[in-house]
C-alpha positions in Angstrom: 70.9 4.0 -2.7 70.5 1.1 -0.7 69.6 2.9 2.4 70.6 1.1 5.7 72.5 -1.9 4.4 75.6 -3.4 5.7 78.0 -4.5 3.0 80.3 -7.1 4.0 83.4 -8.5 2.2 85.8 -11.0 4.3 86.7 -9.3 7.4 86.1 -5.7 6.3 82.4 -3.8 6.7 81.5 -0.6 4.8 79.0 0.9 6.2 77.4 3.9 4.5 76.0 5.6 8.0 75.7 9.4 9.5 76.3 9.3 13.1 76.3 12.1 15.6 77.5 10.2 18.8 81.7 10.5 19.2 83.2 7.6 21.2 86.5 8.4 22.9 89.2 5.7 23.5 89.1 3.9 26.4 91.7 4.7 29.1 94.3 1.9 27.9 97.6 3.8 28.1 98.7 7.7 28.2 96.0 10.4 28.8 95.1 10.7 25.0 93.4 14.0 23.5 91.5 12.7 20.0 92.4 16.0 18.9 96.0 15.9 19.0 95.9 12.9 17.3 98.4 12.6 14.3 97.2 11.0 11.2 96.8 7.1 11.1 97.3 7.1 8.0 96.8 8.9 4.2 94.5 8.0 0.8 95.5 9.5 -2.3 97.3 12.4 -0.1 93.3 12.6 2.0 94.3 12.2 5.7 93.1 9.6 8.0 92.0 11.5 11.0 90.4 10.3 14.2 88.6 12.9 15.2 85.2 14.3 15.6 82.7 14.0 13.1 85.1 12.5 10.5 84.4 8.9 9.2 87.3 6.8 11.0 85.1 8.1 14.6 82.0 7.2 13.2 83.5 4.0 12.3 84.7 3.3 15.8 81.2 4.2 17.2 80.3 2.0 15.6 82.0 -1.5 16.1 82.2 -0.2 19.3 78.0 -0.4 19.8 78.2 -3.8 17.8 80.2 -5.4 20.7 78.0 -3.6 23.2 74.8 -5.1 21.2 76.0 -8.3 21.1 77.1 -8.3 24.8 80.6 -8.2 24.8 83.3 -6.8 26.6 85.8 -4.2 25.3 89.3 -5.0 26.5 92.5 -3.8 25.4 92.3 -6.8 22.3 88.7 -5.6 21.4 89.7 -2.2 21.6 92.6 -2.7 18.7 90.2 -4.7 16.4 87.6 -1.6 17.0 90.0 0.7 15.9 91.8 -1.6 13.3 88.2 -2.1 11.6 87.5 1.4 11.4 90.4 2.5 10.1 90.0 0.4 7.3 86.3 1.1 6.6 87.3 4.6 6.8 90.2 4.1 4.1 87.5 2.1 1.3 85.2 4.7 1.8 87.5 7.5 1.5 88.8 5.3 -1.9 85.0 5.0 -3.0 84.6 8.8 -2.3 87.8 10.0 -4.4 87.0 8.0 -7.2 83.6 9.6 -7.8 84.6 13.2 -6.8 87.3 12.7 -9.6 84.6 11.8 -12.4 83.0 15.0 -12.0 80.0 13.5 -10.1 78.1 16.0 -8.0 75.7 14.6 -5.4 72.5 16.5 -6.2 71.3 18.8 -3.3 67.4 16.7 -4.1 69.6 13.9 -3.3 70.9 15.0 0.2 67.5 16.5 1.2 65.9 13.1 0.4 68.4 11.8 3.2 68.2 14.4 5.9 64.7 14.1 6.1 64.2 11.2 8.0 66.5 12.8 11.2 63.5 15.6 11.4 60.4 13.4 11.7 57.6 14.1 14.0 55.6 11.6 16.2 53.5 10.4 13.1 56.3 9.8 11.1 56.2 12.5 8.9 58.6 15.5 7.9 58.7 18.5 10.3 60.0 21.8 9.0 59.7 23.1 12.8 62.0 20.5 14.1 64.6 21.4 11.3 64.1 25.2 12.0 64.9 24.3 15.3 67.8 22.2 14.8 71.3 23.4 15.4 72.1 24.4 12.4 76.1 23.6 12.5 74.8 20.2 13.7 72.8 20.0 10.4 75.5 21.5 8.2 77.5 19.1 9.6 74.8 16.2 9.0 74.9 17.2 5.3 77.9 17.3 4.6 78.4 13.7 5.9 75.1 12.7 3.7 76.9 14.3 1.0 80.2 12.4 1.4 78.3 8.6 1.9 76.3 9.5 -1.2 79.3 9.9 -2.8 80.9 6.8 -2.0 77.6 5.0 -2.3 77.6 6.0 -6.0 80.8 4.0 -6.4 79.4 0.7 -5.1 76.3 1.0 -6.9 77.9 1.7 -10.4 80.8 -0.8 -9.3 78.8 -3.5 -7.7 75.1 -2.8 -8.7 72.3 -1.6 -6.6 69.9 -3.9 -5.0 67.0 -1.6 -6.0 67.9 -1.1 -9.6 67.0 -5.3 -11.3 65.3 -5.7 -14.1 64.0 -9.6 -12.9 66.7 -11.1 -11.2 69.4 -8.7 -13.1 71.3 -6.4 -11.8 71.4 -2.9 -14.2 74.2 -1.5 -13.0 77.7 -3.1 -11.7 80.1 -5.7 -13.0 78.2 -8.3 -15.6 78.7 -12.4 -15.1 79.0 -14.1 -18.6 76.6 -17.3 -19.2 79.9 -19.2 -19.3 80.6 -18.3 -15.7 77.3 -18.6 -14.3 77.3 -22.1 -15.4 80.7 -22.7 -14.4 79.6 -21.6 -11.3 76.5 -23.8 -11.3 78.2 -26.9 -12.0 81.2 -26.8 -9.4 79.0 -28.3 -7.2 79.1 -31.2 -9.1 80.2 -34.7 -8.7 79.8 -35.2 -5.5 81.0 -38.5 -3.5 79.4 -39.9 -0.2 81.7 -42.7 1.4 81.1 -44.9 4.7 84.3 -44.4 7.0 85.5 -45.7 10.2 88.1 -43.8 12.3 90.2 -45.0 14.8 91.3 -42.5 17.7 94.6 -42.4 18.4 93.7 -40.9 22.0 92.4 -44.8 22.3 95.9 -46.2 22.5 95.8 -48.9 24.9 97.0 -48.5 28.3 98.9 -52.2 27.9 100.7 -50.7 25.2 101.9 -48.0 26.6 103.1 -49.9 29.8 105.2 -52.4 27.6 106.7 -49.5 25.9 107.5 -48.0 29.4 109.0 -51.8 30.4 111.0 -52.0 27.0 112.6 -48.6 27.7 112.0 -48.0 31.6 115.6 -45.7 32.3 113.7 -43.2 30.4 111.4 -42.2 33.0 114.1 -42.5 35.3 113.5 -39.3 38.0 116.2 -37.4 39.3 116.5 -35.5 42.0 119.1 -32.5 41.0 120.2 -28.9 41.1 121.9 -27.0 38.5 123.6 -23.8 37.6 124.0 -22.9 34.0 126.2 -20.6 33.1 126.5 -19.4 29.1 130.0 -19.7 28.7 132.5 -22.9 29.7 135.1 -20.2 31.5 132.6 -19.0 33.8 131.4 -22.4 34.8 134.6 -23.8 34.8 135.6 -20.6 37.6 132.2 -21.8 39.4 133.3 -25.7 40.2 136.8 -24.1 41.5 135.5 -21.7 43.9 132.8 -24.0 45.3 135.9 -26.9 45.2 137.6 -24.2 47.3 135.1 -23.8 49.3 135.3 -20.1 48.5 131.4 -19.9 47.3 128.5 -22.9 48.0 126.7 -24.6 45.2 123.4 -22.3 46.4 125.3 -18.6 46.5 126.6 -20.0 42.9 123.5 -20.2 41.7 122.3 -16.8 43.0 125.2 -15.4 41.6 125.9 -17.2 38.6 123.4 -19.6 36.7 121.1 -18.0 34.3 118.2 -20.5 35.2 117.2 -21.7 32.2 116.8 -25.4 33.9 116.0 -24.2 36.8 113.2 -22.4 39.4 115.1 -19.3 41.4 116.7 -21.7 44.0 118.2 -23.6 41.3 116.2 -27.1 41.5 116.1 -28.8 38.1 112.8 -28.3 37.2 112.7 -31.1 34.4 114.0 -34.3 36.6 112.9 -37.5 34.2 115.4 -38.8 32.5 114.1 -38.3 29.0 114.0 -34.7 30.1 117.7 -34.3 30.9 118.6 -36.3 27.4 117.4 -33.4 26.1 118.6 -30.3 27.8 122.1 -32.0 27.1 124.2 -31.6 24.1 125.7 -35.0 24.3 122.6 -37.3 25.5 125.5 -40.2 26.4 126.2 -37.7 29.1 123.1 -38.4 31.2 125.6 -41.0 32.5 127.5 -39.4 34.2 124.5 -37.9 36.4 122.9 -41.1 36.7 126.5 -42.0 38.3 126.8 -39.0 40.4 126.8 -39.5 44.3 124.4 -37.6 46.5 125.6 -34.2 47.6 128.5 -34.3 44.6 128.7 -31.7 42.1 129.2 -32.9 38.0 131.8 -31.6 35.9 130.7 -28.8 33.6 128.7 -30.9 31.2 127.7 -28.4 28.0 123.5 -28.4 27.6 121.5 -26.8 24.7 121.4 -23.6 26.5 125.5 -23.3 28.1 127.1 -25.1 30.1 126.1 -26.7 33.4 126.8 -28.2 36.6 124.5 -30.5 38.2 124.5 -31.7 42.0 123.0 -34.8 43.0 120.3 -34.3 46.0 118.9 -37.9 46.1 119.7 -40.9 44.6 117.7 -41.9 41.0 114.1 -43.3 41.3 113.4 -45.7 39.2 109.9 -45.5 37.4 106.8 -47.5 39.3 104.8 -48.7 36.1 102.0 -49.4 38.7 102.1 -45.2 39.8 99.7 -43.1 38.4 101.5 -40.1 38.1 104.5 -42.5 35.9 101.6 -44.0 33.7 100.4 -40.2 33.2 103.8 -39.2 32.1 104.3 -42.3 29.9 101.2 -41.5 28.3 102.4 -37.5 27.7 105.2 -38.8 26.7 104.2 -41.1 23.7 101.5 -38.3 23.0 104.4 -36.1 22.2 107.6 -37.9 21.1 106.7 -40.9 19.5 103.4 -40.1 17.2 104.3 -42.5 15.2 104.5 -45.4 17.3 100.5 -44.9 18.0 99.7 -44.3 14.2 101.6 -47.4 13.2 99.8 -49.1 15.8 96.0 -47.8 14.9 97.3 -48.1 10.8 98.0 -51.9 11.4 94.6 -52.0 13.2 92.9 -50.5 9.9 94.8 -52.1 7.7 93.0 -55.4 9.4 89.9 -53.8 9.2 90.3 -53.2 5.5 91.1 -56.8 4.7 88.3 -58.4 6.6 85.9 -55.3 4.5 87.0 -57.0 1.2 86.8 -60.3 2.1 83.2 -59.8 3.9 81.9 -56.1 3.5 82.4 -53.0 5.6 79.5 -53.7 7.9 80.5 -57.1 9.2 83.7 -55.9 9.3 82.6 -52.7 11.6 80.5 -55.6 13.8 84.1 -57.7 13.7 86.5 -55.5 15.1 83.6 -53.5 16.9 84.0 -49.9 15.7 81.2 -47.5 14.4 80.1 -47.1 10.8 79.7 -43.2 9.9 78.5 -41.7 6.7 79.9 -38.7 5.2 77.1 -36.9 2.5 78.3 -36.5 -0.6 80.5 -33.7 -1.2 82.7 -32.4 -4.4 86.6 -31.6 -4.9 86.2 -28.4 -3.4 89.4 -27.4 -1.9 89.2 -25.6 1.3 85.5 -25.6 1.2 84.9 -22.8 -1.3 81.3 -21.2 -0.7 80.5 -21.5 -3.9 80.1 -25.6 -3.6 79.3 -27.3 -0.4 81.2 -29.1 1.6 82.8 -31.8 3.3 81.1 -32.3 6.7 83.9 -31.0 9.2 82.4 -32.0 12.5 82.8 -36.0 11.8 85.9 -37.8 13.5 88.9 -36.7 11.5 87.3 -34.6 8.7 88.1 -31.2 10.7 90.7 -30.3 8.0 90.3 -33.1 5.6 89.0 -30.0 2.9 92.6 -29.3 2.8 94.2 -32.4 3.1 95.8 -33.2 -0.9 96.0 -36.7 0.4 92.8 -37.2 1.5 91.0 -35.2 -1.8 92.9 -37.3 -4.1 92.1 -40.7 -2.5 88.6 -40.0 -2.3 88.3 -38.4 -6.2 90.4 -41.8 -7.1 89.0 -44.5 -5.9 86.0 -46.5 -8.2 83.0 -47.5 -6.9 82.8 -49.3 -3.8 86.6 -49.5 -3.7 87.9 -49.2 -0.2 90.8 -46.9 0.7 94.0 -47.6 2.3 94.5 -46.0 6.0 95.0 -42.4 6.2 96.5 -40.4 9.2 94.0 -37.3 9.5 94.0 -35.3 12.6 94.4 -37.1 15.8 92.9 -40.3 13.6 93.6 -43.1 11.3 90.7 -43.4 9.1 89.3 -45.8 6.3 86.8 -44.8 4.0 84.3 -46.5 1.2 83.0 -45.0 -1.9 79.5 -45.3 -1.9 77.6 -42.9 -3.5 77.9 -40.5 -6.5 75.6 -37.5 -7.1 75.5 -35.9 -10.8 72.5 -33.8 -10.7 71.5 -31.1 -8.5 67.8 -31.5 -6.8 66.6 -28.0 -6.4 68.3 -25.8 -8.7 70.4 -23.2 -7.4 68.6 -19.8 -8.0 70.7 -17.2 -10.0 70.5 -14.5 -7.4 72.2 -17.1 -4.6 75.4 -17.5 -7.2 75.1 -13.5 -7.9 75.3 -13.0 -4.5 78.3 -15.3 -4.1 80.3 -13.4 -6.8 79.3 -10.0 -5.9 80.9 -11.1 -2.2 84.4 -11.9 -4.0 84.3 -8.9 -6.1 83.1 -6.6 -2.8 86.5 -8.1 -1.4 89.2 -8.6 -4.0 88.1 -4.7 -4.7 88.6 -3.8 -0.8 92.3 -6.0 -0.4 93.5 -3.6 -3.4 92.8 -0.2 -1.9 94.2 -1.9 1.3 97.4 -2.7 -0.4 96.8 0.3 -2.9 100.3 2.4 -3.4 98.1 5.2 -3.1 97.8 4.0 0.9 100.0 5.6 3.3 99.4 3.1 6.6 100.7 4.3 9.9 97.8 2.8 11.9 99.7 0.5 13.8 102.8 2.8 14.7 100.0 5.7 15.9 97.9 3.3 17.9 100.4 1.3 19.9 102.2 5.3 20.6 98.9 7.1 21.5 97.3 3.8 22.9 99.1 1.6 24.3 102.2 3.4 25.4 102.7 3.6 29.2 
C-alpha cells in the first residue's frame, strides 16, 4: 500500500485517508442538518451520503484543511469546489471499492491491524496496547472499518495502476504494461525541435497620429449628443406615448416613469450612450441618426425603431462636435478603434512587418531589427506539440504573442514549414503581429529522459482517462448539483 500518498489525475484527487474530524457546512443558505441530507448522488445502486464518518465528509475535511493550509478563504465559490471535489473523490473510491469487493477480495484482518497501529503510538513511537485498551471502542470499530474500506480501494489502484513499492529496477510488477514501441514513441515526441528569432509588433503601440487622422477622416462619429429617451417594446405603445405628451396629457419625464423599459437609458431616462457611433448602433436603421442629429432642442423624435423596441428621443442640447485636441475624445477614439476596427491596426502593424521582412532578406534580421528599431527575441527550440502536451516540452508562452501560439494551426504550420533560415510572412497572434526566423534545429536529446519520468507521465493519463469513465459511468446516478444548490444555497 502506498501509505500516505496523494494520487492526482487532472482535476480530481483520491486520497486513500482515515479521518475522525467531521466538518459541517458553512452557514451559506437554509439552516442545514448533515443528517437529513438526501443522497447526492448513487454508484452501482451504493448511496452517496454526506454524513458522518462516510467518505464524501472525510473528503470535504479534507479540501477544506487544504485551503486552510494554504491560507485561503472559504467563500460561497470555495465552498462548492470543496464539496464538488469531494463528491467526486468519494464516487472513484466508492468505484475502486465495488470493483474489488466483487472479485471476492477480502482485506486480511493482518492487513487492517498493520494500519490501525500507527493511531495508538506512545511518546517513543512505538505501539501501545494500553492506549488501544483505552480507546473508544465504537471510535475504533469505526476506524477499522474505514481502514478496511481504503484498503479495499487501494487494492484496485495498485493492481490497476501498480504500486510504487512493488519494482523490480525501474519496473513496475503490478498495473497496466507500456510496450517498447510506446515507450519509444514516447521518447521521441520530443523530437525535432525548432528555435526561431522573432520580432513582434504591439498593436497596443498604434500611433496616436494615426488614430487622430482616422478620427479627422470620420469625425461625425464621435459626434456627442445630448438626449433622453423612452423605449417602449412595441410601436402601438410608443406611438400612444408621443400623442399624450403632444397633448399635453403626460410630460416626456412621467413617460418615461411610466412607460420606457430603459434599456438606453439610467432611471431618469438620459441616454446613457450619447456618441454618435453609439446611437448608430442602438438603431435599426443607422441612416436614422439623422434625424436626431436634426432634432431641435427641447423637441421630441418620431418613434424611431432601435435594436431593443421602439424609441423616442428628445433633444436636451444641441450636438457637440468632437475636439481631436480633448483628452477624453482621444481616449474614446482610441477605445473605439481598440474595439470596432481591429483590423485597421493589424493591417497597419502587418504593412510595418511586411517592411521589416523585406529589409531581413535583403540584409539579415539583425540589421533589419537595428533598421526599423525593434527588439530581436529568441524562442528555444520546441517540437509540433499541439497544446503543449506534457509529454514533450514546450513553446515558451510568456514571450510577446506566443501566449496561445501552442494552439494556433497557423502558427504550428508556418513554423514546421518553413526551411532553414527562411523567414515567415506576418502572423496576427494575440494582441501582436509577429515575424519569425528559423534558426535552429535540434535532433538529439542531451540528457536522456529516464524511463520512470515517461512512466510517470502515462500512469497520470491512465489515473485520469480511468477516473472521467466512472464520472461519466452509466452506473453513476449524479444529483450533486440539484442537492447542493437546494440544501446550500437555497434562501
Amino acid at each position: 500500500m502506498k501509505k500516505g500518498v496523494l494520487y492526482s489525475a487532472g482535476s480530481i484527487i483520491i486520497l486513500i485517508i482515515c479521518l475522525f474530524s467531521f466538518v459541517l457546512p458553512s452557514a451559506l443558505g437554509n439552516n442545514t442538518n448533515p443528517n437529513k441530507l438526501p443522497d447526492f448522488g448513487k454508484y452501482d445502486g451504493k448511496a452517496i451520503r454526506y454524513e458522518q464518518n462516510s467518505d464524501f465528509a472525510n473528503f470535504v475535511t479534507y479540501y477544506a484543511d487544504m485551503y486552510k493550509n494554504y491560507g485561503m478563504q472559504i467563500d460561497a465559490s470555495s465552498h462548492y469546489y470543496i464539496f464538488s471535489s469531494a463528491f467526486n473523490s468519494a464516487v472513484i473510491k466508492e468505484a475502486y471499492r465495488s470493483e474489488v469487493e466483487k472479485s471476492g477480495y477480502k482485506v486480511p484482518v493482518k492487513a487492517v491491524n498493520r494500519q490501525l497501529i500507527p493511531y495508538f503510538l506512545d511518546e517513543n513511537g512505538k505501539y501501545s496496547e494500553k492506549l488501544y485498551k483505552q480507546a473508544d471502542p465504537a471510535v475504533v470499530a469505526d476506524t477499522r472499518a474505514s481502514l478496511e474500506s481504503s484498503l479495499l480501494a487501494n487494492r484496485f489502484f495498485d493492481d490497476v495502476f501498480g504500486a510504487t513499492g512493488d519494482i523490480f529496477g525501474t519496473t513496475a510488477l503490478y498495473g497496466l504494461k507500456y510496450s517498447d514501441a510506446e515507450l519509444d514513441f514516447i521518447k521521441d515526441y520530443d523530437l525535432p525541435k525548432r528555435g526561431f528569432d522573432m520580432v513582434a509588433f504591439a498593436k497596443a503601440d498604434y500611433p496616436e497620429a494615426e488614430k487622430i487622422n482616422y478620427a479627422k477622416n470620420n469625425i461625425a462619429k464621435f459626434t456627442k449628443y445630448d438626449m433622453s429617451v423612452i423605449t417602449c417594446a412595441d410601436k402601438s405603445t410608443a406611438e400612444k406615448v408621443v400623442n399624450r405628451i403632444a397633448n399635453n396629457e403626460i410630460t416626456f419625464v412621467d413617460a418615461v416613469s411610466e412607460y420606457s423599459d430603459k434599456n438606453y437609458s439610467n432611471t431618469e431616462g438620459k441616454l446613457n450612450n450619447s456618441y454618435q457611433y453609439q446611437l448608430e448602433m442602438i438603431l435599426a436603421n443607422k441612416e436614422d441618426v439623422a434625424k436626431l442629429a436634426d432634432l431641435e432642442v427641447g423637441k421630441n423624435s418620431e418613434v424611431i425603431q432601435t435594436t431593443a423596441g421602439y424609441s423616442i428621443f428628445q433633444a436636451n442640447a444641441k450636438p457637440v462636435t468632437a475636439d481631436l485636441e480633448s483628452e477624453e475624445i482621444k481616449t474614446v477614439v482610441s477605445n473605439y478603434i481598440k474595439s470596432y476596427e481591429a483590423t485597421l491596426v493589424e493591417d497597419y502593424f502587418t504593412a510595418k512587418a511586411t517592411d521589416f521582412t523585406s529589409a531581413a532578406m535583403n540584409t539579415s534580421f539583425e540589421d533589419a531589427c537595428a533598421t526599423m528599431g525593434v527588439e530581436k527575441m529568441v524562442i528555444n527550440p520546441f517540437p509540433l506539440n499541439y497544446a503543449s502536451s506534457s509529454i514533450a516540452s514546450g513553446i515558451d508562452y510568456t514571450l510577446p504573442g506566443l501566449s496561445a501560439a501552442a494552439e494556433n494551426e497557423n502558427f504550428l504550420k508556418m513554423a514546421f514549414s518553413l526551411k532553414m533560415n527562411e523567414i515567415s510572412s506576418p502572423m496576427v497572434l494575440d494582441d501582436f503581429v509577429v515575424v519569425i526566423k528559423y534558426t535552429n534545429e535540434v535532433t538529439t536529446k542531451d540528457n536522456e529522459e529516464s524511463s520512470p519520468t515517461i512512466f510517470t507521465e502515462l500512469d497520470s493519463y491512465d489515473e485520469s482517462a480511468c477516473q472521467n469513465a466512472i464520472l461519466k459511468s452509466p452506473k453513476l446516478e449524479n444529483n450533486f448539483v440539484d442537492v447542493y444548490f437546494d440544501n446550500f444555497m437555497s434562501e
